[in-house]
C-alpha positions in Angstrom: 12.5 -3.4 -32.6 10.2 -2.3 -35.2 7.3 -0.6 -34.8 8.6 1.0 -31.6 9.4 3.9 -31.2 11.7 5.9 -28.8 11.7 9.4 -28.2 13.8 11.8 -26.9 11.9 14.1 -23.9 15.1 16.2 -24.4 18.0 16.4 -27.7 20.9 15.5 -25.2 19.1 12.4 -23.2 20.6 9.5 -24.1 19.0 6.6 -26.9 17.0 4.2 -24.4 18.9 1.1 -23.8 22.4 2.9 -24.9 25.5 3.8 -22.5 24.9 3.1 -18.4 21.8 5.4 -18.5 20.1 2.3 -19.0 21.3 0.8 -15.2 20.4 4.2 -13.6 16.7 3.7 -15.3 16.7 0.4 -13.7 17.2 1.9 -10.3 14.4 4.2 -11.1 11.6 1.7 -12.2 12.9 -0.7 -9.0 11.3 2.6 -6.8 8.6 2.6 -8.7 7.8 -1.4 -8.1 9.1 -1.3 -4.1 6.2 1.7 -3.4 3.5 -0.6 -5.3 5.0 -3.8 -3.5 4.9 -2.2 0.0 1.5 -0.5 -0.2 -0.3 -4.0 -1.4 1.2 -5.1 1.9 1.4 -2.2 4.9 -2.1 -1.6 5.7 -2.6 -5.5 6.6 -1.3 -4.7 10.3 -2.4 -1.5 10.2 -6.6 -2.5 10.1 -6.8 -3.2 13.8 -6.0 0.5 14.3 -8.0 2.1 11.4 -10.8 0.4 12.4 -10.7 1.7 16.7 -9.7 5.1 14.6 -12.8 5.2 11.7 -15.3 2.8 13.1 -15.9 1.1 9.9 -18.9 -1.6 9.5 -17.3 -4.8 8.5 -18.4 -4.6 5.0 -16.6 -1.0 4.8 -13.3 -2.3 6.6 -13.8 -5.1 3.9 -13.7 -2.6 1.3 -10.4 -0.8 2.9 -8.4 -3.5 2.1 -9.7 -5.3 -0.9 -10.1 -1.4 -3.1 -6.3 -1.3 -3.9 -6.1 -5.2 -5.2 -8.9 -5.3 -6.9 -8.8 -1.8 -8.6 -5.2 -2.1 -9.6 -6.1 -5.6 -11.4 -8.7 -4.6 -12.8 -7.1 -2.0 -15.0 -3.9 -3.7 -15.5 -4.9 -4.3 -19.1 -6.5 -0.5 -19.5 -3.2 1.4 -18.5 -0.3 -1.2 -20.4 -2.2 -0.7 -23.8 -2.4 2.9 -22.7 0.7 3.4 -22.0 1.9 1.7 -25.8 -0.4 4.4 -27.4 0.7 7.8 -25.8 3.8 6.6 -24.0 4.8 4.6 -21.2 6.7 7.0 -19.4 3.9 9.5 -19.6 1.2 7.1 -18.5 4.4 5.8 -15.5 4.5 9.5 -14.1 0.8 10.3 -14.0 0.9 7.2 -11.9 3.9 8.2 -9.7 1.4 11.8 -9.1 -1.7 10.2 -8.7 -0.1 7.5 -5.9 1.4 11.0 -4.2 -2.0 12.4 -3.9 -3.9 9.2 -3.0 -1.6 8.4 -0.3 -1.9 11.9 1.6 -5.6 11.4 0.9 -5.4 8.2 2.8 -3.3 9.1 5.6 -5.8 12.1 6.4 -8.8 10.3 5.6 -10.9 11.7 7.8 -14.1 8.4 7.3 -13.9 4.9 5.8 -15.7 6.4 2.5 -13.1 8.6 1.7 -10.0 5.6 2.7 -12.0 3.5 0.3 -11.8 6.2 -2.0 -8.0 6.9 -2.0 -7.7 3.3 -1.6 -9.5 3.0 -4.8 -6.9 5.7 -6.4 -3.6 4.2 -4.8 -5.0 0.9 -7.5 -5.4 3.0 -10.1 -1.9 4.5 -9.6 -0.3 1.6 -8.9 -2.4 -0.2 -12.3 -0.4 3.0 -14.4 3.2 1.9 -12.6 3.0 -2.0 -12.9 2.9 -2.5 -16.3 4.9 0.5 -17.4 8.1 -0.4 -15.5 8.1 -3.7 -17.1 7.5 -2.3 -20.3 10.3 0.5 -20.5 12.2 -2.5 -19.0 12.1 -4.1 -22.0 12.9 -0.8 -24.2 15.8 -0.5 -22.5 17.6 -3.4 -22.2 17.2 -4.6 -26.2 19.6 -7.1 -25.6 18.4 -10.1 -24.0 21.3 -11.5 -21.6 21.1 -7.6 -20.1 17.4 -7.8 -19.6 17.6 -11.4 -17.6 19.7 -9.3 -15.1 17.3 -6.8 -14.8 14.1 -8.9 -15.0 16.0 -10.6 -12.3 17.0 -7.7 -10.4 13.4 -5.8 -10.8 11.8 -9.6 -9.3 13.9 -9.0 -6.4 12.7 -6.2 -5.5 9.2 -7.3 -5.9 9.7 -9.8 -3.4 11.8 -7.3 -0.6 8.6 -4.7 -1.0 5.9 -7.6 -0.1 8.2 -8.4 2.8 9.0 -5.5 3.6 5.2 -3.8 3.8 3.7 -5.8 6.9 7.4 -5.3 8.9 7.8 -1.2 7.8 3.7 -1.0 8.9 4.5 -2.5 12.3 7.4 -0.1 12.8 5.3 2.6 11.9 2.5 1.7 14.3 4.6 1.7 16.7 5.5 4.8 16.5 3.2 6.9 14.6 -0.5 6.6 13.8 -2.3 4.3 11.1 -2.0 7.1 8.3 2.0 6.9 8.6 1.7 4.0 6.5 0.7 6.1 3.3 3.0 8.8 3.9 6.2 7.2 3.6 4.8 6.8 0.3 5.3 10.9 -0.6 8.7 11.7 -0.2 10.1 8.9 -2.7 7.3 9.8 -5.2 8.7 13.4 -5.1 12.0 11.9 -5.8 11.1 9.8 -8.2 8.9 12.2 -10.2 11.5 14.7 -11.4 14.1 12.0 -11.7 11.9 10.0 -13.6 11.2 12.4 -16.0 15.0 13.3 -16.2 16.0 9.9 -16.9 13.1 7.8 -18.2 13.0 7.3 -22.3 9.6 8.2 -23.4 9.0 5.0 -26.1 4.9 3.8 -27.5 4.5 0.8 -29.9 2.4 0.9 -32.9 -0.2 4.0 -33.4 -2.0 2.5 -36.8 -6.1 3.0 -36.0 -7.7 4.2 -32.9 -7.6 3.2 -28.8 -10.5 0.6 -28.7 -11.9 2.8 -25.7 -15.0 0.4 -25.6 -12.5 -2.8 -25.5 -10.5 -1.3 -22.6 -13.5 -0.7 -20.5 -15.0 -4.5 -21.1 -11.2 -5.6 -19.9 -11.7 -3.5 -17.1 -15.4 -4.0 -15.8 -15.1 -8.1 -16.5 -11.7 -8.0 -14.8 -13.5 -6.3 -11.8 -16.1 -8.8 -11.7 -13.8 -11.8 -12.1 -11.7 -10.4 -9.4 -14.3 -9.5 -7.2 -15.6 -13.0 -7.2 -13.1 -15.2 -6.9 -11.9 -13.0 -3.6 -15.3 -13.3 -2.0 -14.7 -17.5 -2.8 -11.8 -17.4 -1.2 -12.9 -15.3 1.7 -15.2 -18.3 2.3 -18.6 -17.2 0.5 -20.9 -19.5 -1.4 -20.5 -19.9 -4.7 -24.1 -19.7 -5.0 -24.4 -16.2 -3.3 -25.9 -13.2 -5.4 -23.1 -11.3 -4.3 -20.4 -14.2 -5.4 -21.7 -15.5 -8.4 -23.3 -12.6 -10.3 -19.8 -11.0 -10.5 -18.6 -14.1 -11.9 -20.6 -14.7 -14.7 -20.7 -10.6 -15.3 -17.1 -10.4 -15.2 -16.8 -14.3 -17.4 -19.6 -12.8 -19.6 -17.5 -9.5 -20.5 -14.1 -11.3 -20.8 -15.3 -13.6 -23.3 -16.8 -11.0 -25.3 -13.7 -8.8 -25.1 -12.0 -11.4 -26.6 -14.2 -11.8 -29.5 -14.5 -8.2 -30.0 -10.1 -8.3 -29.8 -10.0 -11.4 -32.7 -12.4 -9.3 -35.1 -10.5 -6.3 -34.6 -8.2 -4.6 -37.6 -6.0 -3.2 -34.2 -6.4 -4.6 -31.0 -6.2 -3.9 -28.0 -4.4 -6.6 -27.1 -2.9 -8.7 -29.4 -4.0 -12.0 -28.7 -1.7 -13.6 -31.4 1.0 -13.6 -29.0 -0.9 -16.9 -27.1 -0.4 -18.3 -30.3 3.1 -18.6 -29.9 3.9 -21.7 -27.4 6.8 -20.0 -25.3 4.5 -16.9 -24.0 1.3 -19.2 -23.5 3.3 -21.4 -21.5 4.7 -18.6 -19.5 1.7 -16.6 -18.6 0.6 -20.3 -17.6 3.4 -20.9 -15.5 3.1 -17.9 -13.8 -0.9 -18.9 -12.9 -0.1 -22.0 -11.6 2.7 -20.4 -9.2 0.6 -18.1 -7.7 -2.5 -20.7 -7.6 -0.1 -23.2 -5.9 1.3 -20.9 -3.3 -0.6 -17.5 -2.5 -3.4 -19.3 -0.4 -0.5 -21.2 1.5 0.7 -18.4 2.1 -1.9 -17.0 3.9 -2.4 -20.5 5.6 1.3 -20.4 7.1 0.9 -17.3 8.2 -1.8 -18.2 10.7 0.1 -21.3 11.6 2.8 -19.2 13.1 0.8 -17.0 14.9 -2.4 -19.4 15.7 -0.6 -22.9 16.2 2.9 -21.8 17.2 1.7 -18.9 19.0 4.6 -16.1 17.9 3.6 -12.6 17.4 2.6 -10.6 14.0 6.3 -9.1 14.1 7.7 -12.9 15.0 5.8 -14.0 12.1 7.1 -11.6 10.0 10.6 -12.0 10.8 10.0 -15.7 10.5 9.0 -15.4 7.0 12.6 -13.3 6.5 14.3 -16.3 5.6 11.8 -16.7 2.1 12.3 -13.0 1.3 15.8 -13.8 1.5 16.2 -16.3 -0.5 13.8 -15.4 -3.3 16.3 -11.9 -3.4 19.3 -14.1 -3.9 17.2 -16.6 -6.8 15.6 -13.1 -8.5 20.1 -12.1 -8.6 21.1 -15.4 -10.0 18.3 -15.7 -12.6 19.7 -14.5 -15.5 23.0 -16.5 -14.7 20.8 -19.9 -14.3 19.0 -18.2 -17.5 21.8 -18.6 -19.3 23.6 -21.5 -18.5 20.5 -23.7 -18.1 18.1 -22.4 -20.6 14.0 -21.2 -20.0 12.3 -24.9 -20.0 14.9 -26.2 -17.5 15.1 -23.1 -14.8 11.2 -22.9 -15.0 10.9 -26.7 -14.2 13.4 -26.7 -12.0 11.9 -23.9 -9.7 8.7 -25.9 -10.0 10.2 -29.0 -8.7 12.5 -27.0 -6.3 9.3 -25.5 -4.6 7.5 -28.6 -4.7 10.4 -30.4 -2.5 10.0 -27.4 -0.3 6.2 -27.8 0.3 6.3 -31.5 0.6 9.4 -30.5 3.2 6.7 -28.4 5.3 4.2 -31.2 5.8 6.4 -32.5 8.5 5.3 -29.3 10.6 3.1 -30.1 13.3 1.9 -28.7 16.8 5.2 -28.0 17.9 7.7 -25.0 16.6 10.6 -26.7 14.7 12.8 -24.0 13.8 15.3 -25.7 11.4 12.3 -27.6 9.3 10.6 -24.0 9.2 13.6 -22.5 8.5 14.9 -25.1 5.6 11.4 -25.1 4.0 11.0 -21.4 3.6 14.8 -21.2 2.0 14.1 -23.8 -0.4 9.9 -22.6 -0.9 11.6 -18.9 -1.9 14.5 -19.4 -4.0 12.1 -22.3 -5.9 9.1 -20.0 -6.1 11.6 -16.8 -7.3 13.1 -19.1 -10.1 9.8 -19.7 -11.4 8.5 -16.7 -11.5 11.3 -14.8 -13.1 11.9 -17.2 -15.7 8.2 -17.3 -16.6 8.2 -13.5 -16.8 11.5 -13.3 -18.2 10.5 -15.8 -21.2 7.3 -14.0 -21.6 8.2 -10.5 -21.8 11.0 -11.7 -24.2 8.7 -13.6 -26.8 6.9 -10.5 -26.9 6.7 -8.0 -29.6 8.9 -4.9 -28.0 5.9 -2.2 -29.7 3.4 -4.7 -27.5 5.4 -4.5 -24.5 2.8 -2.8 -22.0 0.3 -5.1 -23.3 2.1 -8.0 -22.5 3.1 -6.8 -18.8 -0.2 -5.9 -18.6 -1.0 -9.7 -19.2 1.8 -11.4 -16.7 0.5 -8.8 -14.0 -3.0 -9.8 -14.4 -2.4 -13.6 -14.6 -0.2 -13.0 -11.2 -3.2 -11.3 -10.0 -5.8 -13.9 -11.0 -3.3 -16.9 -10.0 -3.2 -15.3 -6.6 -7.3 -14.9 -6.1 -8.2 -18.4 -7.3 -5.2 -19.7 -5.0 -6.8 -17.7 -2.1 -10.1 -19.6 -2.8 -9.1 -23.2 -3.8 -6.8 -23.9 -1.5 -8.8 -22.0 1.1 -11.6 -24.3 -0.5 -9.8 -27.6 0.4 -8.4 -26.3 4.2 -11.6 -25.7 4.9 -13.0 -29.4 3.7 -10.1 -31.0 5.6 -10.4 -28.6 8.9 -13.9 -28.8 9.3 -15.0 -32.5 10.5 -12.2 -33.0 12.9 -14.6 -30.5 15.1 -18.0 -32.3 14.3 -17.9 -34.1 17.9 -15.9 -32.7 20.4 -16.5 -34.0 23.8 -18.8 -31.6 25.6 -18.9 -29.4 23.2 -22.6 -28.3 21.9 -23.5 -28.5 18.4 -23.8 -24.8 18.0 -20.4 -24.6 19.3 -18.9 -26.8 17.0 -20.6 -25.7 14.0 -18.9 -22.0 14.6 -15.6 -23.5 15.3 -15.6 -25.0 12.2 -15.0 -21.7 10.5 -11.3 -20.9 11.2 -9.1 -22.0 14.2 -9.2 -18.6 14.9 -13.4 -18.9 15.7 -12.8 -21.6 17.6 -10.2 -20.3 19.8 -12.8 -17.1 20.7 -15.6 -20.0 21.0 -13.3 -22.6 23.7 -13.0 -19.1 25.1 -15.8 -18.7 26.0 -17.1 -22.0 27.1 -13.9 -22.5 29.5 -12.9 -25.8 31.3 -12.6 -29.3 30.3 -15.0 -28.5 27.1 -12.9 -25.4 26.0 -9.4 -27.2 26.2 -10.7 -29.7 24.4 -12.1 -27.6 21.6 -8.6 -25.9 21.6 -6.6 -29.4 21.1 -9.6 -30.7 18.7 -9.0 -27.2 16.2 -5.2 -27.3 17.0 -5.0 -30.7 15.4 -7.7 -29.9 12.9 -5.4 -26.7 11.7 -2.2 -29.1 11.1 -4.2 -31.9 9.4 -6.0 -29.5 7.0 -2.6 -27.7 6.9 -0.9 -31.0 5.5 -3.7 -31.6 2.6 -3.7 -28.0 1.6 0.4 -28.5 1.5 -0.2 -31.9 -0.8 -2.5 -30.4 -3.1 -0.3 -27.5 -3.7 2.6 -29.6 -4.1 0.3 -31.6 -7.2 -0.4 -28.0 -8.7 3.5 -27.1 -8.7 3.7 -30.7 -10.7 1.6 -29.6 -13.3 3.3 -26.7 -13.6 6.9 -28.5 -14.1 5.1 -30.1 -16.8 3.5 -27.3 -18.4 7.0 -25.9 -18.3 8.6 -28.5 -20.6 6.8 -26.6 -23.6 8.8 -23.7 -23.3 12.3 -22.9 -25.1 15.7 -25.0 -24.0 18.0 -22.1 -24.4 17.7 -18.5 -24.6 17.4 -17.1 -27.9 19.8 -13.6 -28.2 20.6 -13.3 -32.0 21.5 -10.7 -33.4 18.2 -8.6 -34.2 17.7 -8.5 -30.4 21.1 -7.9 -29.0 23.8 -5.6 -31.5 20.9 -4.5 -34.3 18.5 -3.5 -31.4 20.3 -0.2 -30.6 21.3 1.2 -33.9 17.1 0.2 -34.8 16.4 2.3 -32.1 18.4 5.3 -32.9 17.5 5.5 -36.5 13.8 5.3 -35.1 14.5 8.3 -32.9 16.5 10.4 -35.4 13.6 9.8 -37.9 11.1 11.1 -34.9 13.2 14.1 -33.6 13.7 14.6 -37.3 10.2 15.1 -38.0 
């Protein structure tokens, strides 16, 4: 644990990762990660209202709900190294305010400027929140058998708040107008702000040289751009357009120097020795490749329920229970597989284990099949769960505790840039499988087709309109175009989860918990803060 170190807010709170303190803490930085969860989430059924409500122009309602994602990525990197230079749990309740404020701002919002606005501050709140819980995680829980649990524990929750957001926005909606969706979000930052600062250690890492202000900002602006791109790709753009590619090669341009600027640094930003070291490479690859694989089907399946099978949002999302389900119970039993089967073995396995589980789901067709939906999304969450948490769980562990918020900082932006380019390449290849099953359709007119070919959900408004024989026959054509696109996407993901089984053999076959980590780590830690409270 050297070159952290932990400080006492008060003389009587207890030494970070000492006595239960440590489980209550836990409970605290799960809140945190549920309110960032759900509000990623909630306002996605909530946009039909806000826009009868505000009147946006589509490239404002565009705006509403792409400001939170793309903010909050974009300064994952700014707030974790933050957050080891002044403090973690100071930079984790600034966020908690700031995400209290932003939310009534939203819920009031009075025009679609000033949503985007708070939209843009709920990112930045939730950029200050993300990386901090898992980096006080880490503090306290020094021994590494106790963090699995929790790594496991907090990825549960991740997965209940991204179910739970479109199902708790329906409910709302229901009841309430669209700004009830941010204020839920109030009372449990009230809560958690004075509890946090109760129970919450403060810790930072190393403080040798100054912030590299300059190097945060290039992290920040070429994440942006990156981000920004790769979203506009997967929301069907040309890669050609102004708009597309000159945020590309702005944001690619700015990373690349960031990283120079980082390797001829005395103290960096971000320490970029750690990819050096084969078990965290690996990992924050791992974790890519899961999100690359799945995100986009994600979105695909989604619109299968509700386009091909014909349930409601709310039937879609209670379909999808089932996955949230299971990934709770794999997030539960992580550290126990953790243990018992080692890092390279659970990663592969949840690799292969999700793979089975998409390859299970090509057998779904025009028809609802309730036990094949039901068996694929079981297997597709507990597999992708697994993955995940032993990616982050190997990754935050291989890191150097007084680079903890750097290294969250890294596993939340890889999760966020697996999920864009999964978004656009698999959105990429549905697309190129969808579209010529709808080049001749039998009285249909060219013009017709060609806008049909954009989503099933086009073409259904365009057989619409054009009625009779023509229109159901447009209908079946995109119907059957869905399902066979459906089934490549479904292939092709399955190949990427593959890969990633394979990338996974280069990480660790059993959990390293010696003795530095596990029985030195706490009495390290309380000579550090007797030294500091000393001073």
């Amino acid at each position: 644990m050297s070159g952290t170190t932990v400080v006492l807010a008060r003389p009587r709170r207890r030494t970070a990762g000492a006595g239960a303190n440590r489980w209550a803490v836990l409970v605290v930085l799960c809140v945190s990660l549920l309110l960032v969860a759900v509000d990623a989430t909630v306002l996605h059924v909530a946009v039909p209202a806000v826009t009868e409500d505000l009147r946006p122009g589509a490239i404002e309602l565009l705006w509403i709900v792409d400001t939170y994602p793309l903010v909050c990525a974009s300064l994952l990197i700014l707030f974790g190294t933050l957050g080891d230079r002044v403090g973690r749990r100071r930079v984790l309740l600034l966020g908690y305010a700031l995400f209290g404020v932003a939310s009534a701002a939203a819920a009031f919002a009075p025009n679609p400027q000033t949503l985007i606005l708070a939209r843009a501050l709920l990112g930045v709140g939730g950029a200050m929140i993300m990386p901090a819980t898992l980096s006080i995680l880490r503090q306290v829980f020094p021994d590494r058998r106790e963090r699995a649990v929790a790594i496991g524990v907090w990825s549960a929750v991740a997965a209940v708040g991204a179910a739970v957001g479109p199902l708790l926005g329906g409910f709302l909606l229901e009841h309430f107008w669209w700004g009830s969706v941010f204020l839920v979000n109030i009372p449990l930052m009230l809560v958690s702000l004075p509890v946090g600062r109760l129970l919450l250690p403060e810790s930072t890492g190393e403080r040798d040289g100054p912030w590299d202000v300059t190097g945060a900002l290039m992290a920040a602006i070429g994440l942006f751009g990156a981000v920004l791109g790769v979203k506009r790709l997967g929301g069907g753009e040309g890669v050609l357009d102004p708009l597309t590619l000159g945020p590309l090669l702005a944001g690619a341009a700015l990373l690349v120097a960031f990283v120079r600027r980082q390797r001829r640094r005395t103290h960096p930003l971000v320490d970029l020795g750690m990819f050096a070291r084969p078990a965290f490479s690996t990992a924050v690859g791992c974790i890519v490749l899961a999100m690359l694989a799945l995100v986009g089907l994600e979105l695909i399946a989604a619109q299968y329920l509700q386009l091909v099978l014909g349930l409601s949002p709310l039937g879609t999302g209670l379909r999808l229970l089932p996955l949230t389900f299971a990934a709770m119970a794999a997030g539960l039993l992580g550290a126990r597989l953790l243990r018992r089967f080692g890092p390279r073995r659970t990663v592969c396995a949840g690799f292969c284990l999700t793979a089975v589980a998409v390859l299970v789901l090509t057998a779904m067709g025009g028809q609802d099949d309730s036990g094949l939906l039901l068996s694929g999304f079981v297997l597709l969450g507990f597999g992708l769960e697994t993955t995940l948490f032993g990616a982050y769980e190997s990754m935050l562990s291989e890191a150097p505790a007084d680079r903890a918020g750097g290294a969250a900082a890294i596993g939340e932006t890889s999760y966020q840039l697996g999920a864009g380019m999964g978004i656009a390449l698999l959105g990429t290849v549905m697309n190129a499988a969808y579209a010529p099953g709808l080049a001749r359709v039998p009285g249909v007119p060219a013009k017709d087709s060609a806008a049909a070919s954009h989503s099933l959900g086009e073409a259904y408004e365009v057989a619409g309109r054009l009625g009779g024989a023509p229109g159901r026959a447009l209908r079946s054509a995109a119907r059957d175009s869905f399902v066979h696109g459906l089934h490549v996407t479904l292939l092709v993901s399955a190949a990427l989860l593959l890969l990633g089984a394979v990338a996974a053999c280069r990480l660790p076959r059993a959990m390293q918990c010696d003795a530095e980590e596990g029985a030195a780590g706490l009495p390290a830690q309380r000579e550090a803060e007797r030294s500091r409270v000393s001073a």
